[in-house]
N, CA, C and O of each residue as an XYZ file, in Angstrom:
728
protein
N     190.958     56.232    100.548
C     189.806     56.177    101.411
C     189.930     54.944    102.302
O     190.257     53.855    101.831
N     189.631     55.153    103.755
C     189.499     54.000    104.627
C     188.240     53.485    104.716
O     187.217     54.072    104.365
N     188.322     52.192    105.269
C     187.047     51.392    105.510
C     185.729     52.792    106.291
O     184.669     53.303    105.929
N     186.677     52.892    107.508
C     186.284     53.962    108.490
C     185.428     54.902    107.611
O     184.242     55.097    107.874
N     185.999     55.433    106.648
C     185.438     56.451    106.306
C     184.285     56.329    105.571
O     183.610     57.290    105.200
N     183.958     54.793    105.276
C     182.897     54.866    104.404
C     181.482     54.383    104.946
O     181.402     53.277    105.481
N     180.261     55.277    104.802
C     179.010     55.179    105.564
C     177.946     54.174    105.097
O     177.266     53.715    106.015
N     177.685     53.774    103.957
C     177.330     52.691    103.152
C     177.429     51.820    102.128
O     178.484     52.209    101.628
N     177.132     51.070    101.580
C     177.746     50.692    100.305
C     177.005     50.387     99.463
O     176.435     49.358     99.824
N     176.550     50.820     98.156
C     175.997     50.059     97.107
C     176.369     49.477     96.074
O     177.161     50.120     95.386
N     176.030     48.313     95.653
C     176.863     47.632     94.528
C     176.099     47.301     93.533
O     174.938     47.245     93.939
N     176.177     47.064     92.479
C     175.913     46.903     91.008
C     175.792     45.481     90.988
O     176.553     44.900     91.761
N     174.983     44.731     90.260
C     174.898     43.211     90.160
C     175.331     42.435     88.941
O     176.313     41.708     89.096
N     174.769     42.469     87.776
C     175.319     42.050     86.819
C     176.916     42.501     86.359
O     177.060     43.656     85.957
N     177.775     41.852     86.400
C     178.834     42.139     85.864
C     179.856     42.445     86.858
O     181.073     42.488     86.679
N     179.274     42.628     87.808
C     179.635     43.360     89.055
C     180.175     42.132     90.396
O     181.346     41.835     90.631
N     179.008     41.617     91.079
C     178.917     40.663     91.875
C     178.755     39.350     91.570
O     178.999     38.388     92.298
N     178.228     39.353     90.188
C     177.761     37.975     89.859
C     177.723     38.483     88.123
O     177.180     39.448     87.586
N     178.649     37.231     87.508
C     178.732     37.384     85.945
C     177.709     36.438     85.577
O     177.811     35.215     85.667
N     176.415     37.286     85.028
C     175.436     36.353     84.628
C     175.275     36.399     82.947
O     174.197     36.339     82.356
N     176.620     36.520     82.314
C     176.261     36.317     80.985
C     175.613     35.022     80.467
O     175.124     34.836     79.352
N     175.688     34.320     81.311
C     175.573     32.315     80.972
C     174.137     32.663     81.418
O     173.250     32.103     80.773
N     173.935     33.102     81.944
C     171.991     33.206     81.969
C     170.881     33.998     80.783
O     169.772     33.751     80.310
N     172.099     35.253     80.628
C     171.569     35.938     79.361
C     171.754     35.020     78.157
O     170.965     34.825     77.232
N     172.938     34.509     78.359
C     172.965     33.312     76.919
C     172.351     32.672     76.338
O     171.947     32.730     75.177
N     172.146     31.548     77.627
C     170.670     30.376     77.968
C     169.403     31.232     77.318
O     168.925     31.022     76.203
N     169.027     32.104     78.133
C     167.517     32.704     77.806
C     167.229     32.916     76.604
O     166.283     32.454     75.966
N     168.490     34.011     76.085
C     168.135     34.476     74.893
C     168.139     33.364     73.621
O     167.432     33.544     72.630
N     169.042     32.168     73.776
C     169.100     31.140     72.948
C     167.602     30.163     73.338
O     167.293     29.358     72.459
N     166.866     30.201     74.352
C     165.795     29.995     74.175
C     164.777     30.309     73.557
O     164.011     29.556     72.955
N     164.700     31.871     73.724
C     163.772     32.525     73.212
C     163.966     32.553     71.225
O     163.152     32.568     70.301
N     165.206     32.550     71.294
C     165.546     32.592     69.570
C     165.003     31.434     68.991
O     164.342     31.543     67.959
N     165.233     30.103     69.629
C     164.645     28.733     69.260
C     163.263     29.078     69.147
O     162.889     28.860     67.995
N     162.252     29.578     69.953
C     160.795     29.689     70.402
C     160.275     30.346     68.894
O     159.252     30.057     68.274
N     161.780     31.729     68.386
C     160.900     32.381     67.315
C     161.779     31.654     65.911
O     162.079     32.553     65.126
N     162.166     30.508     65.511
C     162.828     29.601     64.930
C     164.037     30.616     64.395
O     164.236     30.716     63.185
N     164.648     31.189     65.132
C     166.210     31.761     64.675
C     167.104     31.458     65.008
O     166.886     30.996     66.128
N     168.639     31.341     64.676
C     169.516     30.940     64.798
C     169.933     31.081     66.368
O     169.106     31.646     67.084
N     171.120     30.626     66.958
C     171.634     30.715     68.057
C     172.688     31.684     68.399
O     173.701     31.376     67.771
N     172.851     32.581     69.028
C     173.705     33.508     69.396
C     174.955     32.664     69.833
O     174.878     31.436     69.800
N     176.259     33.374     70.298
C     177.033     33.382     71.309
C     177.476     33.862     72.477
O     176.769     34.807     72.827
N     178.427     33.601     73.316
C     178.544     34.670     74.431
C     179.335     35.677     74.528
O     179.537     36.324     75.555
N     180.049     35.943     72.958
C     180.426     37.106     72.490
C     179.765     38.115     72.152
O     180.158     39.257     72.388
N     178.240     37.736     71.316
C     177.629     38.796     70.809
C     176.928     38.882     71.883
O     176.007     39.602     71.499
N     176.712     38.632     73.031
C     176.065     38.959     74.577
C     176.548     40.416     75.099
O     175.919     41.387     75.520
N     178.291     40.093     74.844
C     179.076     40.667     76.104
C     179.152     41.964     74.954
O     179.581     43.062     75.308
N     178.754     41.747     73.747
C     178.754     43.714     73.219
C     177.595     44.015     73.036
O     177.413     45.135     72.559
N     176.294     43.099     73.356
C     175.093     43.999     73.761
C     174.272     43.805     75.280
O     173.091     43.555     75.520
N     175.102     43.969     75.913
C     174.420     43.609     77.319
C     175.134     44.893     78.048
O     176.229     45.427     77.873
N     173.775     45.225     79.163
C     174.011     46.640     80.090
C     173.262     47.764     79.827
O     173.386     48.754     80.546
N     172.273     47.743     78.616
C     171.633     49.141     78.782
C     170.006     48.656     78.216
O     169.212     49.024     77.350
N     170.112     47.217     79.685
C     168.788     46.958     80.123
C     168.220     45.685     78.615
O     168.508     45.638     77.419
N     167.163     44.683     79.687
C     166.501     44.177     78.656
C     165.924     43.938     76.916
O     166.037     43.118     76.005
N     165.304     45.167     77.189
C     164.726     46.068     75.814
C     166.034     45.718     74.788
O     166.238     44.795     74.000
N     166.919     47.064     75.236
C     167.989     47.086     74.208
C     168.562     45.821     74.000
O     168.907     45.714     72.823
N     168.854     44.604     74.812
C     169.852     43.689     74.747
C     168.939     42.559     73.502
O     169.535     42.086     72.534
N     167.348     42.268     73.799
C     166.247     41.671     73.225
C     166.920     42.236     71.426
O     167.633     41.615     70.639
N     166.389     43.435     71.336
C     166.279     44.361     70.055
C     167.612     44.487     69.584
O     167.548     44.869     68.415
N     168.817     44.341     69.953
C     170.125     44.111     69.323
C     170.286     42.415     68.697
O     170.761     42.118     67.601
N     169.893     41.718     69.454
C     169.732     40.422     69.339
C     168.710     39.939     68.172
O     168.902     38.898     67.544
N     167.799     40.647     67.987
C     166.927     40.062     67.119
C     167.780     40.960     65.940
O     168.027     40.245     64.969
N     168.078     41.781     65.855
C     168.368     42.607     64.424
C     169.836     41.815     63.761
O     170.233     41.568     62.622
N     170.410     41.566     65.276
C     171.350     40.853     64.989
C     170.962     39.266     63.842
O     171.267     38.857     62.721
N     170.330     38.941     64.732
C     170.065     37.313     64.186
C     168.922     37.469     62.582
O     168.973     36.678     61.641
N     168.110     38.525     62.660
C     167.263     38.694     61.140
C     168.200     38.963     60.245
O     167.979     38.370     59.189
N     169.580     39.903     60.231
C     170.188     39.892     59.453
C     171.433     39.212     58.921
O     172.165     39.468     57.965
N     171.440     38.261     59.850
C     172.631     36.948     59.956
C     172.040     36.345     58.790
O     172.646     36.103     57.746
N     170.281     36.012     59.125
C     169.562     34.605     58.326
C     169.429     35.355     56.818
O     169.303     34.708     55.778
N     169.472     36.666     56.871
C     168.826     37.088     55.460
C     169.988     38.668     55.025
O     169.344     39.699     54.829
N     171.219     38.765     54.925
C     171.548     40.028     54.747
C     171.240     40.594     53.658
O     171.895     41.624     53.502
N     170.674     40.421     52.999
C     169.640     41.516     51.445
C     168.913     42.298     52.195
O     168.700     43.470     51.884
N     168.402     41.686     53.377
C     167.245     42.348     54.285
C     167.808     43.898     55.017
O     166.834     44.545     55.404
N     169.023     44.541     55.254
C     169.800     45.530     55.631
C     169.332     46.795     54.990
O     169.838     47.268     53.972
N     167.975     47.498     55.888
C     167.659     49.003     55.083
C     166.381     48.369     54.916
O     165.426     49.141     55.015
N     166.144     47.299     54.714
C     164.580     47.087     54.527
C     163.436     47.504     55.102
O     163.214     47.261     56.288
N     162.518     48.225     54.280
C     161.290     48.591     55.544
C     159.999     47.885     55.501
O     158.868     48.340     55.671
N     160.565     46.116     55.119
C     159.310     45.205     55.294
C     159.186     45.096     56.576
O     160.207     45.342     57.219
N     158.367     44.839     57.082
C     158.083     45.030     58.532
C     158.073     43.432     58.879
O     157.912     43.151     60.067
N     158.245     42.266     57.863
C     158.525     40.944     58.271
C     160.200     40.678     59.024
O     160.510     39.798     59.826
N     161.016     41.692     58.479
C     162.297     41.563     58.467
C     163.120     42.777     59.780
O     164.318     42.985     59.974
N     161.958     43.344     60.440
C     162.252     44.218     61.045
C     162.323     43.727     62.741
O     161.314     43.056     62.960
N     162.964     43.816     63.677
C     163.371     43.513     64.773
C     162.065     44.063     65.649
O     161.865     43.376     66.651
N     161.274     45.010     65.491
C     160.202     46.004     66.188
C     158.944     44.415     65.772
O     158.388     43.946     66.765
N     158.641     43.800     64.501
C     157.936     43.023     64.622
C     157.850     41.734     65.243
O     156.840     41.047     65.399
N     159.156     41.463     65.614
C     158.865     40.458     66.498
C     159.453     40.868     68.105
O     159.774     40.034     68.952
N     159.493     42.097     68.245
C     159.688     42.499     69.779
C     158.678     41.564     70.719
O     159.014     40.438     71.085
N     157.776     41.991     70.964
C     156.255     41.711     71.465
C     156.435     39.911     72.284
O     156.320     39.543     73.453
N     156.765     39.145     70.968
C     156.687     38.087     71.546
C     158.234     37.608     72.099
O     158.381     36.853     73.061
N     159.162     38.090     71.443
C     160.382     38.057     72.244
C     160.513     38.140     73.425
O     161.211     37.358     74.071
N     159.799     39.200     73.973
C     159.585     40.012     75.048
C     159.191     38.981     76.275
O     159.749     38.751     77.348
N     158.148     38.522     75.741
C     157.535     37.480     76.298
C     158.239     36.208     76.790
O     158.398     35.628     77.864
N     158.532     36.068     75.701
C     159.732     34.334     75.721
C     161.042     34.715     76.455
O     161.607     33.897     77.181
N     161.347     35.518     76.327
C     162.474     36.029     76.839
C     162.573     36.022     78.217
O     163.553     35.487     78.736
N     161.347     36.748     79.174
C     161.146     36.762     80.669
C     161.090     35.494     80.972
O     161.932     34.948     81.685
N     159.987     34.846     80.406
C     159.700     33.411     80.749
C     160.969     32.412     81.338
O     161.216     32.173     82.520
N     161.662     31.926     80.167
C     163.226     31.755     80.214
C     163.612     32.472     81.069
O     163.991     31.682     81.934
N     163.793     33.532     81.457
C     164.948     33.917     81.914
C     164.373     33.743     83.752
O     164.978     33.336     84.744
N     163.302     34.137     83.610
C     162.749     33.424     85.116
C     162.919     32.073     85.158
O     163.096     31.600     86.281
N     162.915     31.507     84.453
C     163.157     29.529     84.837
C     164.869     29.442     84.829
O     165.387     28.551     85.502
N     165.438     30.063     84.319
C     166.698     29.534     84.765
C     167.743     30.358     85.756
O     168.732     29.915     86.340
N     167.326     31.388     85.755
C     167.839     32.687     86.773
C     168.795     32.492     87.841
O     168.229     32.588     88.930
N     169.543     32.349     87.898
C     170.902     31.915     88.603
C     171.421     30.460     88.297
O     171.960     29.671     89.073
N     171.137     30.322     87.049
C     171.616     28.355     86.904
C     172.802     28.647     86.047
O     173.820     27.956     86.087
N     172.648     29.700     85.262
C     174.142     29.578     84.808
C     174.840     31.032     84.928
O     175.265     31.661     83.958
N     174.877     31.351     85.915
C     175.737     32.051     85.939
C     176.708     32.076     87.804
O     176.465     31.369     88.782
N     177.471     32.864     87.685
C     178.673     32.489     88.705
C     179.045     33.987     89.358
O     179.253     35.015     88.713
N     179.073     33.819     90.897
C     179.818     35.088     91.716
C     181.081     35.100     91.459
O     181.842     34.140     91.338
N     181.320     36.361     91.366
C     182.991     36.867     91.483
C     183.780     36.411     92.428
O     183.423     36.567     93.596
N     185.224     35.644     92.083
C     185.833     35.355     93.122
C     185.799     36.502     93.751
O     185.352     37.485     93.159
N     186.344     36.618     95.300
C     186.124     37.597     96.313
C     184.762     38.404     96.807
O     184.488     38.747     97.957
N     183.859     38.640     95.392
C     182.766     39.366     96.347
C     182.287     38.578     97.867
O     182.130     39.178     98.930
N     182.118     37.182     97.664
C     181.241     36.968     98.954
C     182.179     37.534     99.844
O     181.746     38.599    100.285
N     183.520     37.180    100.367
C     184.753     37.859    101.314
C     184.337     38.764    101.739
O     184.058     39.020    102.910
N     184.179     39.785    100.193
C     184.249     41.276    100.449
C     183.166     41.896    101.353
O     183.273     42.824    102.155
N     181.779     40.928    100.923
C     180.335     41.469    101.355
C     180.442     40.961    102.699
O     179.737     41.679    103.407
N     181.014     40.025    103.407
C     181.219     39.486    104.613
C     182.023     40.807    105.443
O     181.745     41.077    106.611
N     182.834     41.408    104.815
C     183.863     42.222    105.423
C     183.255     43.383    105.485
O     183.825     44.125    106.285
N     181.957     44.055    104.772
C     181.500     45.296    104.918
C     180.318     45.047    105.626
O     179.729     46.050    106.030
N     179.714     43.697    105.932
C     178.897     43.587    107.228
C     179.319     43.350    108.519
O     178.523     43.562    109.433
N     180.523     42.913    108.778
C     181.102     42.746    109.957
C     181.613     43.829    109.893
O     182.153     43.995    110.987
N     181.860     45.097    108.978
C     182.284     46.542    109.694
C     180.916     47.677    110.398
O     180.913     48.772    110.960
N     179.662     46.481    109.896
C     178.485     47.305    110.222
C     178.176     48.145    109.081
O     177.844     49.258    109.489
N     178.144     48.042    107.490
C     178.023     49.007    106.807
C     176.896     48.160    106.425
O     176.732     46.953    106.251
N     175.791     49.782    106.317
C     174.636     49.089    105.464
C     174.643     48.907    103.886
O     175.353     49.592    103.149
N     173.701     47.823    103.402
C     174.045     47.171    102.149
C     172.984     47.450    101.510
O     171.967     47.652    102.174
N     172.915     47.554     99.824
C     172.681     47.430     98.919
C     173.070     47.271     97.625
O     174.150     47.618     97.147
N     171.893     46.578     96.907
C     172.088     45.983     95.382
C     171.752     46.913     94.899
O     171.000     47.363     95.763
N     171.730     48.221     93.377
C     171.669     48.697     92.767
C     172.125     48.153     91.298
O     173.230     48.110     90.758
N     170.330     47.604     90.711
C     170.662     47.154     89.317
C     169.348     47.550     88.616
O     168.233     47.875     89.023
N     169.820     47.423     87.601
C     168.572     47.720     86.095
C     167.519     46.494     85.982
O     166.410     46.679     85.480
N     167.915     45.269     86.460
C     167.314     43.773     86.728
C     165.803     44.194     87.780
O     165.793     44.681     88.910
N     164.707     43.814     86.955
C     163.744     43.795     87.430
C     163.696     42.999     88.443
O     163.983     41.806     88.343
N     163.151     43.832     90.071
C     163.427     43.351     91.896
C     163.092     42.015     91.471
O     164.046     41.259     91.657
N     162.101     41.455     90.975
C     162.171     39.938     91.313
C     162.871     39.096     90.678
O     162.856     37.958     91.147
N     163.633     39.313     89.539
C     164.817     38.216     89.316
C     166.167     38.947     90.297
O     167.084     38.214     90.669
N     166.162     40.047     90.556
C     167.050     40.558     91.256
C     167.181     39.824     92.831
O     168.257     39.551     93.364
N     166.422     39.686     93.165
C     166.103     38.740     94.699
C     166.388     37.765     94.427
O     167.369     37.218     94.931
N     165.518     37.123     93.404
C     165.614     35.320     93.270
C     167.339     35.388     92.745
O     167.887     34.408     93.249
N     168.280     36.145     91.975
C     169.436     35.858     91.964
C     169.907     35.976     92.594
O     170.704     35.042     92.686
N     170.089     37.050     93.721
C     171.060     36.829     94.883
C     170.873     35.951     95.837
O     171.839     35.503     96.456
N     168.819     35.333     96.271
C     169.223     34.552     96.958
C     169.681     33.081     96.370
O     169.907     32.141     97.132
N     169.797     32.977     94.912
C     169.931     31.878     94.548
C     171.620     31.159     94.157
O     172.060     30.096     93.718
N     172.134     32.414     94.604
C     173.821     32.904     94.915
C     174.276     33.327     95.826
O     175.232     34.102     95.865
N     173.451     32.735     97.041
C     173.859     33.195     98.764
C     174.066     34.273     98.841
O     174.820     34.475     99.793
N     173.728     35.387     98.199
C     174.046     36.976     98.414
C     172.863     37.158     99.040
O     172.722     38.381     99.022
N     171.979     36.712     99.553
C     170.458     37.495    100.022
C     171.011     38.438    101.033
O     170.331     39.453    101.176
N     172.134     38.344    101.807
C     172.138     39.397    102.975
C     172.199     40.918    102.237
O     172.056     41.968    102.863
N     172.371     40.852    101.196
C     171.990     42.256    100.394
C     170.661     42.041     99.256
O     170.675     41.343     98.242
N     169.405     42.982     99.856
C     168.916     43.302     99.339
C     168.800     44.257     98.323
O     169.316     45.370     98.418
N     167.984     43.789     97.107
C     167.971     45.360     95.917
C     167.076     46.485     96.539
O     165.885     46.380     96.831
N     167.917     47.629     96.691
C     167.450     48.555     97.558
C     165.966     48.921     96.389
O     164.793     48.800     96.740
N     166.372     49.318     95.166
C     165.411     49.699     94.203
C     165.398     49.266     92.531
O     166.528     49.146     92.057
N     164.652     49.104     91.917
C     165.029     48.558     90.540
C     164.996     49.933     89.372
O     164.006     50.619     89.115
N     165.980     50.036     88.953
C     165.153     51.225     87.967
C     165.496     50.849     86.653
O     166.481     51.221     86.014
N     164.157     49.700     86.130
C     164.424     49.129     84.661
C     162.399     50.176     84.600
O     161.306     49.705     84.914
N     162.559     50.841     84.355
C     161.599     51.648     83.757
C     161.755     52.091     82.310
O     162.892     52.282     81.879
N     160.588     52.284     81.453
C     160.899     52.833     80.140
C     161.690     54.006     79.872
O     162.404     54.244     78.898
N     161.372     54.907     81.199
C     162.334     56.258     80.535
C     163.614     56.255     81.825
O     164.410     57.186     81.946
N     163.610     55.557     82.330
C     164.871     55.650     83.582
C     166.578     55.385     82.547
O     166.449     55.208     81.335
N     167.580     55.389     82.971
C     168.670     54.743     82.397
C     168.982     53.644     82.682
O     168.843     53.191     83.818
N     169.385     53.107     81.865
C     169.636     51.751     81.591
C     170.710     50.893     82.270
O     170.752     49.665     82.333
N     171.665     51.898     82.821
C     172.679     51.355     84.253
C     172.570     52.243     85.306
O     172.107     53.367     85.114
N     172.977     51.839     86.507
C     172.518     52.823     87.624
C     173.086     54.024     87.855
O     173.969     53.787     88.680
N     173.092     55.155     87.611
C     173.836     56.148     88.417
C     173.802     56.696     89.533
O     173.109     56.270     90.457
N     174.514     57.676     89.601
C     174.288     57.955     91.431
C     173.365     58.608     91.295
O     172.932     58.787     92.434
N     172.555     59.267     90.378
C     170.987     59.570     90.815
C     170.087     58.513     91.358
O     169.082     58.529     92.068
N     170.998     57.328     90.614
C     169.718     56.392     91.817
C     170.221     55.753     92.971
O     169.786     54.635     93.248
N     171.000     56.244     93.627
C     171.511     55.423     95.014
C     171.118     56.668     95.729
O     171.808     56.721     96.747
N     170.110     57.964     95.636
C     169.237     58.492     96.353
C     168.233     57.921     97.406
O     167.967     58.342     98.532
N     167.798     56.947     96.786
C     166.471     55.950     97.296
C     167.039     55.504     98.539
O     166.667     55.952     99.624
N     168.661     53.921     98.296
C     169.113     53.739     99.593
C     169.527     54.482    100.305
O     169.821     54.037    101.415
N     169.744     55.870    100.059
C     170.530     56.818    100.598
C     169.347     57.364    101.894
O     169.582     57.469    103.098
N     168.446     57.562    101.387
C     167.553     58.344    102.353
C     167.415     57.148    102.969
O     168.045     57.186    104.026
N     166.848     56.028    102.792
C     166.455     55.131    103.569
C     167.550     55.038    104.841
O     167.210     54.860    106.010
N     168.611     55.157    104.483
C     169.929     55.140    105.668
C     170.054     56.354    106.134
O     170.904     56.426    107.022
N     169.419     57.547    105.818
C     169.704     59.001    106.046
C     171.847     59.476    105.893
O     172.779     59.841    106.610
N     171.603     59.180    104.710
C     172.932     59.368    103.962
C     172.684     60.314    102.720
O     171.661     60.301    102.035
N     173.727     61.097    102.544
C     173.310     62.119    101.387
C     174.692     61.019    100.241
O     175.770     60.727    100.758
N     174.446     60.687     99.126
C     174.891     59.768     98.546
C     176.306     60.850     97.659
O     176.072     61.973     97.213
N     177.507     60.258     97.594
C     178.463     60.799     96.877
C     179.386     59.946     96.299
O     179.502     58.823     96.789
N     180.183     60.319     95.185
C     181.187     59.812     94.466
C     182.110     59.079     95.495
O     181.956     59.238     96.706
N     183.135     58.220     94.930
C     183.983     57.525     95.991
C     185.170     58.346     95.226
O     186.336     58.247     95.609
């Protein structure tokens, strides 16, 4: 496929344009301190991160309740269960992750190049991520990417949890583009 041939572009953010595991790290090691649990790493990040908030929160806590206590495995005390302390996780978790939101994490060598090279061909741009629009904004502009806006966010309860091309519909019409595979 040539440049020529291509009518818009949408790109993916986390993992994609900008590796923000060092932000998921930070946060979530905040929020674990807040509910007095141990500290993660940025290993057990990178095998639960991508199918959205929720899941990454709720792997993390089940993770860390059964680090501090493994007798607890099958238990249906509801002290020891990851669903009872969702709620305030939830909470601590945004908080954090809005106060530090582009402080530790880093763009891909080449994307800026690249995003320079598909606006000087005139192609229209978008972000397509699961990242709720307002940390989605405040990270790109807080990583000189603002010349691409998040066309749409789809971190909804029943949406999927990474983007597919059902959702690059939205920028699609907005550009009057019928959206397809590359």
């Amino acid at each position: 496929m040539r440049l020529s041939d291509i009518q818009a572009v949408i790109v993916d953010l986390d993992g994609t344009m900008v590796d923000t595991l060092g932000d998921f790290e930070v946060a979530l090691n905040r929020m674990l301190a807040e509910l007095q649990l141990p500290p993660i790493d940025r290993a057990l990040v990178e095998r639960t991160v991508g199918k959205g908030s929720e899941h990454l929160i709720r792997s993390v806590l089940a993770h860390q309740l059964q680090r501090i206590d493994p007798t607890t495995e099958g238990s249906t005390c509801p002290a020891v269960q990851p669903e009872a302390r969702y709620e305030q996780a939830w909470r601590s978790y945004q908080a954090h992750y809005r106060a530090i939101n582009g402080r530790f994490s880093e763009v891909y060598d080449g994307v800026r190049e690249g995003l320079q090279a598909l606006r000087e061909a005139g192609l229209p741009l978008a972000c397509l991520t699961n990242k709720p629009r307002a940390f989605a904004t405040d990270l790109l502009q807080a990583k000189g990417l603002s010349a691409i806006s998040p066309a749409c966010s789809v971190a909804t309860a029943s949406s999927a949890r990474s983007p597919t091309r059902c959702h690059c519909s939205r920028p699609a019409k907005r550009w009057a583009r019928r959206p397809r595979a590359p």
